[in-house]
C-alpha positions as CSV (number, residue, x, y, z in Angstrom):
1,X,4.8,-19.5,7.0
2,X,8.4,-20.3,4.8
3,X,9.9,-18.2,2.7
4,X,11.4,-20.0,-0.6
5,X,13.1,-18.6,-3.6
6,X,12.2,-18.4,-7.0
7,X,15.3,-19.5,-9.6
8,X,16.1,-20.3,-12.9
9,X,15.5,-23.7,-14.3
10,X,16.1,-23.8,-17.6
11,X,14.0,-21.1,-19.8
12,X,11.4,-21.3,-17.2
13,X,11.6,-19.8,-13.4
14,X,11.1,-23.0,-10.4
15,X,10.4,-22.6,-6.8
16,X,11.2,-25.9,-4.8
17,X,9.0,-26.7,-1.8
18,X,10.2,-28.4,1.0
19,X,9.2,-31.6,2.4
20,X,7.3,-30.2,5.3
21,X,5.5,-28.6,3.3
22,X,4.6,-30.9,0.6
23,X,4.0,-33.5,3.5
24,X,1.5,-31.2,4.9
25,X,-0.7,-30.7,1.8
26,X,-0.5,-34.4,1.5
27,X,1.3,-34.7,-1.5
28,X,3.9,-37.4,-1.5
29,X,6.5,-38.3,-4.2
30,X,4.2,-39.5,-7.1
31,X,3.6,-36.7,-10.1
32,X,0.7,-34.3,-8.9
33,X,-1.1,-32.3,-11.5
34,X,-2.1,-28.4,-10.2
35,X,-4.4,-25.9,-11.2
36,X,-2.7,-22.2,-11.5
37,X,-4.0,-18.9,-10.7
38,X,-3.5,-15.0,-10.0
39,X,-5.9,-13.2,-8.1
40,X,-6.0,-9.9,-7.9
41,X,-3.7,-9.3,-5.3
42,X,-1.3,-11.2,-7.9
43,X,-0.6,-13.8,-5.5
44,X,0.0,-17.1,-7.3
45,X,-2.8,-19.5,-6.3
46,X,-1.6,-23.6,-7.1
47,X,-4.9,-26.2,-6.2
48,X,-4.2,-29.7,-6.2
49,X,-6.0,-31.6,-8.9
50,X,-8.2,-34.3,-7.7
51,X,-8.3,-37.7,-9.7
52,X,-12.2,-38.1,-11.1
53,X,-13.1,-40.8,-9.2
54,X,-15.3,-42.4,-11.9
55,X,-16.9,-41.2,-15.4
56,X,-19.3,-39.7,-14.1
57,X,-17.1,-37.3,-12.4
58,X,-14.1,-37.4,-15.4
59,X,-16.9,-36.0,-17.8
60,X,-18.9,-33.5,-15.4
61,X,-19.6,-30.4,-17.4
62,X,-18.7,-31.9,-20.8
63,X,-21.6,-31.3,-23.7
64,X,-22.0,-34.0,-26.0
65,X,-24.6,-31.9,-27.9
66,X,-22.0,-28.8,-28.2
67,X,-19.1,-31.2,-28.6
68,X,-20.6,-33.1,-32.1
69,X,-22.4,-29.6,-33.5
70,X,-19.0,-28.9,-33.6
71,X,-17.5,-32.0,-35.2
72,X,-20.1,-31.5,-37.6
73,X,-19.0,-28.0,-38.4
74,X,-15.6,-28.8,-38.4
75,X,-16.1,-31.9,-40.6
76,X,-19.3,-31.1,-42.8
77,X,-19.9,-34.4,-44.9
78,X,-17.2,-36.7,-42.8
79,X,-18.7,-40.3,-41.4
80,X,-18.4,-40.5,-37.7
81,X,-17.2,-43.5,-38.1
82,X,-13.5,-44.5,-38.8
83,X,-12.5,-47.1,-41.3
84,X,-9.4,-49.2,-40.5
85,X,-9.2,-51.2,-43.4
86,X,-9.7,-54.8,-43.8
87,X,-8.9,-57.2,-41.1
88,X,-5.3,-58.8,-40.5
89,X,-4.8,-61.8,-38.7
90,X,-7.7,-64.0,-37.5
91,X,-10.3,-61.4,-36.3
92,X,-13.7,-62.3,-36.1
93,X,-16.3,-59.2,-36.4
């Protein structure tokens, strides 16, 4: 186990992980999004987001039904549908 130190980064608080580390979670030098938790020992908890690997897995869980009941609420009387104008150019519809 390391020990690293938390420090002042602007208005927020940063800890910095070394390499080792970071190389043994398998995260290399690209961005990597994290999930963040406390349990209730209030140790901080980070989880690696995984990438969806297709749609099906990018919209697991969402509710289409839920999702446009409330559209509909939220926009009683407005057309799905968006109306960009009139064509420019040479489109062909």
């Amino acid at each position: 186990m390391r020990t690293v130190n938390l420090k002042q980064w602007g208005n927020s608080m940063a800890v910095r992980l070394p390499k080792s580390v970071l190389t043994q979670a398998g995260i290399g030098n690209s961005p990597t999004v994290f999930d963040i938790s406390v349990n209730n020992d209030k140790e901080i908890i980070l989880r690696k987001k995984k990438k969806p690997k297709n749609l099906k897995e990018l919209f697991k869980g969402f509710d289409y039904k839920k999702y446009w009941a409330e559209w509909n609420q939220e926009h009683s009387g407005e057309p799905k549908e968006i109306n960009w104008g009139e064509s420019v150019g040479r489109e062909k519809f």
